[in-house]
C-alpha positions in Angstrom: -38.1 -9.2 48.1 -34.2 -10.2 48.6 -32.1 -11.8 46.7 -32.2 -14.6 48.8 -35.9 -15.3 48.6 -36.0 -14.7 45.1 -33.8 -17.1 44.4 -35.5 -19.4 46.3 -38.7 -18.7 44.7 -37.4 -19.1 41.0 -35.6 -22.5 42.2 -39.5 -23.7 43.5 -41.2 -22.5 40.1 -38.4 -24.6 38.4 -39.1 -27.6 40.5 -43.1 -26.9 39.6 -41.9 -26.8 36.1 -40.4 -30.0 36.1 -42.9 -31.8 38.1 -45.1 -30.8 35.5 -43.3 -32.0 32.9 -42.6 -35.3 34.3 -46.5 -35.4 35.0 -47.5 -35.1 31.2 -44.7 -37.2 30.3 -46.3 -39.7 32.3 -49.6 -39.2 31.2 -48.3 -39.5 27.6 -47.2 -43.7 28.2 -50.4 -44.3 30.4 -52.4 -43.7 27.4 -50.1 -45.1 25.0 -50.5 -48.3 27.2 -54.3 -47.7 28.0 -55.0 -47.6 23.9 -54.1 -51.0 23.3 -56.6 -51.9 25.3 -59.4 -50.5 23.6 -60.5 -53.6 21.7 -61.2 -55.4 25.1 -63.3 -53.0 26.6 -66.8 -53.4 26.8 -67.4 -49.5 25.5 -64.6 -48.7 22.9 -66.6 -45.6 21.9 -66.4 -44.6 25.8 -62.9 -45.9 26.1 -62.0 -44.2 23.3 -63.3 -40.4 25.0 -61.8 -41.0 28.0 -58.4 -41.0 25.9 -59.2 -38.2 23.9 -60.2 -36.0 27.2 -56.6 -37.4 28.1 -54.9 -36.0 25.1 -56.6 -32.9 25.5 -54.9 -32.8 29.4 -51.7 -33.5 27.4 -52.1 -30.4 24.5 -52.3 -28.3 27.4 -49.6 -29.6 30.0 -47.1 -29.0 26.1 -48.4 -25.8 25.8 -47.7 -24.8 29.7 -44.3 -26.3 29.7 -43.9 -24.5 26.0 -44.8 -21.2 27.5 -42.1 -20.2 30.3 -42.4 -17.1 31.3 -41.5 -16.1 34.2 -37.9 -16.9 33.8 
């Protein structure tokens, strides 16, 4: 591969990096904001596993962008 390409490749993985940061980041307010809710749902118990299958998502977008390595 040249120089070139590589370059260009590492720059996209970096951009995919990020993204996924920004994505779990994300995630991380929607279900601090989604959690207050929980008293006014009609299922807490449900409400509550739908956040917990979200936290989950979370644990493992940390441990991706914890575990670079590629570059």
């Amino acid at each position: 591969m040249r120089e070139d390409q590589t370059r260009k490749l590492f720059e996209h993985i970096a951009l995919l990096e990020n993204s996924n940061k920004e994505l779990v980041k994300t995630l991380k307010q929607c279900v601090e904001l989604l959690s207050q809710f929980k008293s006014f749902v009609p299922d807490p118990q449900g409400w509550q596993e739908i956040l917990d299958v979200f936290q989950e998502t979370i644990k493992v977008g940390e441990r991706v962008i914890g575990n670079r390595t590629v570059h």
